[in-house]
N, CA, C and O atoms as a Tripos MOL2 file, in Angstrom:
@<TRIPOS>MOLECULE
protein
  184   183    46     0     0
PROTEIN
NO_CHARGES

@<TRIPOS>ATOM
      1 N          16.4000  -15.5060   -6.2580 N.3       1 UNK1
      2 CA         15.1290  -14.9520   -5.8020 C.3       1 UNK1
      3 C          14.6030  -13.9960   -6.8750 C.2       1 UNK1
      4 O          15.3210  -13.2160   -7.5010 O.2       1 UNK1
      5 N          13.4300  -14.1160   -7.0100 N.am      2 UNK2
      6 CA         12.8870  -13.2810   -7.8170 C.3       2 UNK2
      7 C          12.6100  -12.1340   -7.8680 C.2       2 UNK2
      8 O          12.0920  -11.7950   -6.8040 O.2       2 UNK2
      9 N          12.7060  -11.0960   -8.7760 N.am      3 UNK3
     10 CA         12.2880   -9.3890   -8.5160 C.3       3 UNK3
     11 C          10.7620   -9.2980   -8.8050 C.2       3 UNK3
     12 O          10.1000   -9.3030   -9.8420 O.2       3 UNK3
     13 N          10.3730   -9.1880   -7.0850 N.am      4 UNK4
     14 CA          8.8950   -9.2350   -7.3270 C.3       4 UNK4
     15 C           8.3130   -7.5410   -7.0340 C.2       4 UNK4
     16 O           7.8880   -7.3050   -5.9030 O.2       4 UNK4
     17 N           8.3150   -6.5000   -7.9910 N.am      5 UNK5
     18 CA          7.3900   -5.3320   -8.3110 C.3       5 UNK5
     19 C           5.9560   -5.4140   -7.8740 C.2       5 UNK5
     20 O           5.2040   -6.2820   -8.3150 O.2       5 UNK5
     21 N           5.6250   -4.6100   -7.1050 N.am      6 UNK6
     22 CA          4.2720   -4.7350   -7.4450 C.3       6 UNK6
     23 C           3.7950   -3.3060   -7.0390 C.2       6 UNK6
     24 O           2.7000   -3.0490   -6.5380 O.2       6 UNK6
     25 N           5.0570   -2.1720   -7.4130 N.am      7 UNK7
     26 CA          4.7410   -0.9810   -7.5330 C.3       7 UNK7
     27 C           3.9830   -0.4730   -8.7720 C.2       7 UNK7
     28 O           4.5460   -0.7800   -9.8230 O.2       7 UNK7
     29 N           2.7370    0.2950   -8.9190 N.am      8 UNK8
     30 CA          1.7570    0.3840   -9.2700 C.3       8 UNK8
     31 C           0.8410   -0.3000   -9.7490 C.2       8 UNK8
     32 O          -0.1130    0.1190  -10.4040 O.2       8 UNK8
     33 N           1.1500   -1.7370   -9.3550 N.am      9 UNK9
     34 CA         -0.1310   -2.7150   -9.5470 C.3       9 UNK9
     35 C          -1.0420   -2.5850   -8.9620 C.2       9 UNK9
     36 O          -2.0640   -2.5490   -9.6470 O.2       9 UNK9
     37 N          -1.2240   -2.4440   -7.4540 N.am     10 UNK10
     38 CA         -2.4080   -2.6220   -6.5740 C.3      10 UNK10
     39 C          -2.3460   -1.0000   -5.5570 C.2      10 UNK10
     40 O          -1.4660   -0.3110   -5.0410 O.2      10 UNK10
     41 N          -3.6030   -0.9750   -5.6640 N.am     11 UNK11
     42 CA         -4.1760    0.8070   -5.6510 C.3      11 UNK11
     43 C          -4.5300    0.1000   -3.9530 C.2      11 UNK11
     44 O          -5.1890   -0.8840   -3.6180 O.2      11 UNK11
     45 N          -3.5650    1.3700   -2.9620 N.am     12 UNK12
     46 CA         -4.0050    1.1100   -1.6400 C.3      12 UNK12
     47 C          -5.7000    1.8330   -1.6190 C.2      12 UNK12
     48 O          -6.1140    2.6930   -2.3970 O.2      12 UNK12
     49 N          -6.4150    1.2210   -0.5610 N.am     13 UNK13
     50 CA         -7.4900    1.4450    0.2700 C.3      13 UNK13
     51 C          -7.6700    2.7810    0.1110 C.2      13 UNK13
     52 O          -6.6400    3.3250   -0.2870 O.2      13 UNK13
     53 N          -8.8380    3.7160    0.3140 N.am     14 UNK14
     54 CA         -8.8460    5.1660    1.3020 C.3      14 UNK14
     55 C          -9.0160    4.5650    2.7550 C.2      14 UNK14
     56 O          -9.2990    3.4040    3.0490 O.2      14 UNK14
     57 N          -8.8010    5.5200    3.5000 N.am     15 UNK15
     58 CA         -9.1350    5.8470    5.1220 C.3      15 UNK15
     59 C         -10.4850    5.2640    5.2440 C.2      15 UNK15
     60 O         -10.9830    5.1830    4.1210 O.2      15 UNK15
     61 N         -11.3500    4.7830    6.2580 N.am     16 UNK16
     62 CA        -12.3450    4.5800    6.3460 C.3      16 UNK16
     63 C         -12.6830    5.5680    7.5260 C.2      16 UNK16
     64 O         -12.0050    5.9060    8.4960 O.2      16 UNK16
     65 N         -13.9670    5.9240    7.1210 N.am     17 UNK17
     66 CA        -14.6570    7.0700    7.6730 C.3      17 UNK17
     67 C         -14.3800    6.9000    9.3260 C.2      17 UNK17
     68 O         -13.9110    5.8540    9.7730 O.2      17 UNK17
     69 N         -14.7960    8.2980   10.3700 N.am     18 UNK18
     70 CA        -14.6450    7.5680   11.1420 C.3      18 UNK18
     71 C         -13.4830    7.9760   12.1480 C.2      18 UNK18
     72 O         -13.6750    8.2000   13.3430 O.2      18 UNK18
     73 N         -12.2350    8.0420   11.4950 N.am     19 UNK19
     74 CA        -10.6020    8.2480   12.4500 C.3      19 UNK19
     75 C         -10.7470    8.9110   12.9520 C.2      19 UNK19
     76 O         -11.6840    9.6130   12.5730 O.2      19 UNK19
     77 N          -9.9940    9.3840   14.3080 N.am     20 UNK20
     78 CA         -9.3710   10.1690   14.8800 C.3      20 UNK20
     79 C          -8.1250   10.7630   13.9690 C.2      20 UNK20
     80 O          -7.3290    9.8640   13.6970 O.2      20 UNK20
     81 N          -7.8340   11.7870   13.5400 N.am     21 UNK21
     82 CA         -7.2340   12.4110   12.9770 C.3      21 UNK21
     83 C          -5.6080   13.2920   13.9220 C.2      21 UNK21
     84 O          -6.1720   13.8700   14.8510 O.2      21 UNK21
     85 N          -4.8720   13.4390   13.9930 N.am     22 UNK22
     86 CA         -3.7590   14.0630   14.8890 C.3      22 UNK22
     87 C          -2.6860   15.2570   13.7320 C.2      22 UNK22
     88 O          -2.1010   15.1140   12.6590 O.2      22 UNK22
     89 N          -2.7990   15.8770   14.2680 N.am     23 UNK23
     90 CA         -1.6330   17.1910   13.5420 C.3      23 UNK23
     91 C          -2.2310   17.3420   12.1040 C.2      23 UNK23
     92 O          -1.5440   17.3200   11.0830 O.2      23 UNK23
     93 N          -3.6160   17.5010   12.1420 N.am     24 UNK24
     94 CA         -3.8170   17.8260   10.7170 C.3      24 UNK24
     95 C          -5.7700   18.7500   11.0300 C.2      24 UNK24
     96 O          -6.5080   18.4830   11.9780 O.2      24 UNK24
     97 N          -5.9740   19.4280   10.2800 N.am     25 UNK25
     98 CA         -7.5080   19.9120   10.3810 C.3      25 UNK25
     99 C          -8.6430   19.1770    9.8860 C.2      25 UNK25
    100 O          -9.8050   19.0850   10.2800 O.2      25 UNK25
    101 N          -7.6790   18.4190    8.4200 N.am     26 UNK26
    102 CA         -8.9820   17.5990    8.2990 C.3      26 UNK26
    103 C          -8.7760   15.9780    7.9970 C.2      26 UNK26
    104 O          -7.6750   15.4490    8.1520 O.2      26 UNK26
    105 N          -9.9650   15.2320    7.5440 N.am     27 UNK27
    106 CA         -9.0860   13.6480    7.1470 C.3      27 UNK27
    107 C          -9.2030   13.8780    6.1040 C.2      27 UNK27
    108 O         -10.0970   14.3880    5.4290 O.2      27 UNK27
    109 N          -7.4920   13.1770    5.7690 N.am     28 UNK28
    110 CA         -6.6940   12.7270    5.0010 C.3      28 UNK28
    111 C          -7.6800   11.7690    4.0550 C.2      28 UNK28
    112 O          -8.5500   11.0260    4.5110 O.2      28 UNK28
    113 N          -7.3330   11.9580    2.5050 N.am     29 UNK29
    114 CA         -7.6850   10.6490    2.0440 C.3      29 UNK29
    115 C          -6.0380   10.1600    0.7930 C.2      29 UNK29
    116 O          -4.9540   10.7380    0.8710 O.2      29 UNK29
    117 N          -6.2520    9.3950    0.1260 N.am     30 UNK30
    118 CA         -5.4880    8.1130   -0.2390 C.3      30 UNK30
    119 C          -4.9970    9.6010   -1.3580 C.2      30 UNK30
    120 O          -3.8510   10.0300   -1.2190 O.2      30 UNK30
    121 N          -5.8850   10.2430   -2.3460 N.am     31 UNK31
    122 CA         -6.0620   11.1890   -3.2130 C.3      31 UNK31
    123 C          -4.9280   12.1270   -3.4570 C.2      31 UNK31
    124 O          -4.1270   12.3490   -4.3650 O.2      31 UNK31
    125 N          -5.3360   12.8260   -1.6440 N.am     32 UNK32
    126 CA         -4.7300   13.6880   -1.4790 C.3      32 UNK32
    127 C          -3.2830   13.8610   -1.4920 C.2      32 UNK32
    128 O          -2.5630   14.7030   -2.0280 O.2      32 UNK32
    129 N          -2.9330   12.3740   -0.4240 N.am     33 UNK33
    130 CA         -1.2700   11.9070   -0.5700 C.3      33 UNK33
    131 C          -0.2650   11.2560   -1.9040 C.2      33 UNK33
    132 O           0.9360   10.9960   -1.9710 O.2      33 UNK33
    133 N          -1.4090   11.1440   -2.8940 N.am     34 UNK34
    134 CA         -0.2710   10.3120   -4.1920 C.3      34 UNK34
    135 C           0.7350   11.4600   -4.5640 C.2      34 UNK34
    136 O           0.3940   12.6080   -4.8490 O.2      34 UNK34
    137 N           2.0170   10.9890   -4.5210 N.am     35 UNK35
    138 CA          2.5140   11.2650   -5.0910 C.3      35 UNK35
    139 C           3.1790   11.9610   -4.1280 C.2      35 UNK35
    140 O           4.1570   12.4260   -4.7120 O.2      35 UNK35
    141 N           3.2120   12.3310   -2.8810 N.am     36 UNK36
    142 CA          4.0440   12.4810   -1.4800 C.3      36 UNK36
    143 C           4.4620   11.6500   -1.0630 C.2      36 UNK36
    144 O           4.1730   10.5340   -1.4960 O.2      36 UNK36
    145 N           5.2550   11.8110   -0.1220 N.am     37 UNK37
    146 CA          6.0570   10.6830    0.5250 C.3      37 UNK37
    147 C           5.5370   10.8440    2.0510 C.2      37 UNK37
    148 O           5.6310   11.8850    2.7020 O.2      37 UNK37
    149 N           4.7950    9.2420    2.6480 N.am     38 UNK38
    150 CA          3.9440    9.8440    3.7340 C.3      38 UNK38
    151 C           4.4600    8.6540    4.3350 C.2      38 UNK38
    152 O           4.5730    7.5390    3.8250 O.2      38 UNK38
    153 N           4.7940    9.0850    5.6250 N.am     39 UNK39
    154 CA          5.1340    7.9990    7.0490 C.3      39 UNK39
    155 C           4.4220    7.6150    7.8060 C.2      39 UNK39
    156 O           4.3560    8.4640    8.6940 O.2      39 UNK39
    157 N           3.7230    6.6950    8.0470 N.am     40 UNK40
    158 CA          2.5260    6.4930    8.9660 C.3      40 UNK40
    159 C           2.7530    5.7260   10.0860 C.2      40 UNK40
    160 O           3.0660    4.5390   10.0070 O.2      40 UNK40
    161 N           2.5930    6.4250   11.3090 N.am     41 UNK41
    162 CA          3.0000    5.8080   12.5770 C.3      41 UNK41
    163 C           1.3660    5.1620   13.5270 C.2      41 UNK41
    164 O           0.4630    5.6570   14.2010 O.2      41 UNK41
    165 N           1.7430    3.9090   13.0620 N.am     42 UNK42
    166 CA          0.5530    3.0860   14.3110 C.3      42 UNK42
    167 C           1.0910    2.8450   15.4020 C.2      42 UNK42
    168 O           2.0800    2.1260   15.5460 O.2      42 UNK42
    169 N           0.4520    3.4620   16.3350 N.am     43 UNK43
    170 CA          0.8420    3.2280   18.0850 C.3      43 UNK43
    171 C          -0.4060    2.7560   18.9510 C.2      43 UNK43
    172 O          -1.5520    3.0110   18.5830 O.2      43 UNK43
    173 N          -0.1330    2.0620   20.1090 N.am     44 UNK44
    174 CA         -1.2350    2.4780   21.1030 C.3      44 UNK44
    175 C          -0.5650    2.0770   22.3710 C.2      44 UNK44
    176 O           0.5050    1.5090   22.5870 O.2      44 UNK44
    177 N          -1.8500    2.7030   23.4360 N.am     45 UNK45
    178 CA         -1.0020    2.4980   24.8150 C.3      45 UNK45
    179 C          -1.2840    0.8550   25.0180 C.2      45 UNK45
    180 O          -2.1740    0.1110   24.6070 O.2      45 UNK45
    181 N          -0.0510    0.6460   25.8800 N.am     46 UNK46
    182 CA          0.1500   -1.1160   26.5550 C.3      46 UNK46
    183 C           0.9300   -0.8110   27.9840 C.2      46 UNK46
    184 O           1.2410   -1.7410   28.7290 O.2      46 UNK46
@<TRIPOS>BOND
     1     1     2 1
     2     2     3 1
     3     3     4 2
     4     3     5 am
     5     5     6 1
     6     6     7 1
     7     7     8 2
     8     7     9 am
     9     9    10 1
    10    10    11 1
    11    11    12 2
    12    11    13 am
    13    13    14 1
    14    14    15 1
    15    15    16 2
    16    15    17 am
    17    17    18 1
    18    18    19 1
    19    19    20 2
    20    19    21 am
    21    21    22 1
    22    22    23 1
    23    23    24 2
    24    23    25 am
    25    25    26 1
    26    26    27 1
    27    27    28 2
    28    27    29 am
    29    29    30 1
    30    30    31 1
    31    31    32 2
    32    31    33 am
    33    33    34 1
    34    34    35 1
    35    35    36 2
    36    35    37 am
    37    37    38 1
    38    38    39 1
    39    39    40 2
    40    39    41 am
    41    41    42 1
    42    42    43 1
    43    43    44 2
    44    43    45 am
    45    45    46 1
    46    46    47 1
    47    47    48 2
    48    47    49 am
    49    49    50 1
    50    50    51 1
    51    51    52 2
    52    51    53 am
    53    53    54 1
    54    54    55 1
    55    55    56 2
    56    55    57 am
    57    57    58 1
    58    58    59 1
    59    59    60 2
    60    59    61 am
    61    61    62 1
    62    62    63 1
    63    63    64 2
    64    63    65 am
    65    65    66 1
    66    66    67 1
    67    67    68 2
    68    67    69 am
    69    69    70 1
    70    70    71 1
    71    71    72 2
    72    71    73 am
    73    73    74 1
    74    74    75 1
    75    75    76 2
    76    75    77 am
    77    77    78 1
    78    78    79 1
    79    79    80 2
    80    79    81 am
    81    81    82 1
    82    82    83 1
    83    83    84 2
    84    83    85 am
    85    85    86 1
    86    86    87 1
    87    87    88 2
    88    87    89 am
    89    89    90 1
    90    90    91 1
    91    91    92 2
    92    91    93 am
    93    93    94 1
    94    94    95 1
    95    95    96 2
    96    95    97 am
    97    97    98 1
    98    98    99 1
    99    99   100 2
   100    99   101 am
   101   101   102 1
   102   102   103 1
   103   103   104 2
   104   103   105 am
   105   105   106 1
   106   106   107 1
   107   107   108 2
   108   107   109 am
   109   109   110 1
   110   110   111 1
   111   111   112 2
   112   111   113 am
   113   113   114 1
   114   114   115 1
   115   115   116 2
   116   115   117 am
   117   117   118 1
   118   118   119 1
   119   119   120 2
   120   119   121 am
   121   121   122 1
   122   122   123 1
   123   123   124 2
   124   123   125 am
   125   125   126 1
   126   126   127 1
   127   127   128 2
   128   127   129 am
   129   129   130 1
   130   130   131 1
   131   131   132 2
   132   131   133 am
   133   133   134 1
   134   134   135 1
   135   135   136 2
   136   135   137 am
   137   137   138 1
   138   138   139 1
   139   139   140 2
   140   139   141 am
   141   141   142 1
   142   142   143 1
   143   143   144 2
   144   143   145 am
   145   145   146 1
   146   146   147 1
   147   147   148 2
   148   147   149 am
   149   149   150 1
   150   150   151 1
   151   151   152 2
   152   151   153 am
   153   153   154 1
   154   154   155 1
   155   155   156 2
   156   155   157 am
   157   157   158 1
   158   158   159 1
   159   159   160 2
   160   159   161 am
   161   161   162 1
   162   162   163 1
   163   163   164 2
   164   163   165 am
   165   165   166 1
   166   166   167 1
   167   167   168 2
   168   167   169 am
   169   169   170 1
   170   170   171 1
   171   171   172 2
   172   171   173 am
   173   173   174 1
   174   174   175 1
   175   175   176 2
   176   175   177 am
   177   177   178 1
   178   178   179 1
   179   179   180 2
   180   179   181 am
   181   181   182 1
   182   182   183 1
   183   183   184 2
@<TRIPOS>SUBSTRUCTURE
     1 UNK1         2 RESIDUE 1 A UNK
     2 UNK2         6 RESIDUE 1 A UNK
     3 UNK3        10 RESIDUE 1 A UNK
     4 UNK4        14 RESIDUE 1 A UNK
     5 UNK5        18 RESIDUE 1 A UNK
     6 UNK6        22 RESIDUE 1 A UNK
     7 UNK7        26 RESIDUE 1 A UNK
     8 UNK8        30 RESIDUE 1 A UNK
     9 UNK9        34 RESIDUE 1 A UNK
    10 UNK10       38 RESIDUE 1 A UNK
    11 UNK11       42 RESIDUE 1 A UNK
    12 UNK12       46 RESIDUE 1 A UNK
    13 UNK13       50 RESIDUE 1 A UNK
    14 UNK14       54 RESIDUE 1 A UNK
    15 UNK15       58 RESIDUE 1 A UNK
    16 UNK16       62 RESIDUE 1 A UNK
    17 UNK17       66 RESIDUE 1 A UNK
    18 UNK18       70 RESIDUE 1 A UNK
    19 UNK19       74 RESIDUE 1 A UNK
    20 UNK20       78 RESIDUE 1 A UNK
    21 UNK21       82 RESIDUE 1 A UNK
    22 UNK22       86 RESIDUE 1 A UNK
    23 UNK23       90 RESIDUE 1 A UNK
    24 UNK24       94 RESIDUE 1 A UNK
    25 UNK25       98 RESIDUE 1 A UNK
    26 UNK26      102 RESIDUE 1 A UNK
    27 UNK27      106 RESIDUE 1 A UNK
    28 UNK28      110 RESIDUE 1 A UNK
    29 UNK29      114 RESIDUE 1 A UNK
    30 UNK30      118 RESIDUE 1 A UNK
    31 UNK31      122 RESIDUE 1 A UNK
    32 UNK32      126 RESIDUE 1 A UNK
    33 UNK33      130 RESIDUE 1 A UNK
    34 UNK34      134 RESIDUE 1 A UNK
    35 UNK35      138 RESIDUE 1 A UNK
    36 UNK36      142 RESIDUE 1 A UNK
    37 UNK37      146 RESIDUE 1 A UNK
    38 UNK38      150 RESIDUE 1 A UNK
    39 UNK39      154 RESIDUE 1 A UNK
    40 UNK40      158 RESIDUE 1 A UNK
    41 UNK41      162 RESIDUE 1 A UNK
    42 UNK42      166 RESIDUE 1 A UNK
    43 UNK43      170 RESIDUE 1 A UNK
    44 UNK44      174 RESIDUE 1 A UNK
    45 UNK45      178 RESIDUE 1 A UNK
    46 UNK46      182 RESIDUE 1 A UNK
């Protein structure tokens, strides 16, 4: 199998305007987080 990298090839998205925001004052953009280590939890109710 091949060693497929494609760490710093492709530049994620920003946020699109808009979110609901949780445990923070303001929105987040893509900018702000390089170079942190960020966990992102998608949930919803079912």
């Amino acid at each position: 199998m091949p060693n497929r990298s494609y760490l710093g090839t492709v530049n994620a998205p920003d946020f699109p305007p808009g979110l609901d925001w949780l445990n923070t004052d303001h929105p987040l953009s893509i900018k702000e987080l390089r170079g942190k280590a960020v966990a992102l939890d998608f949930w919803t109710y079912c």
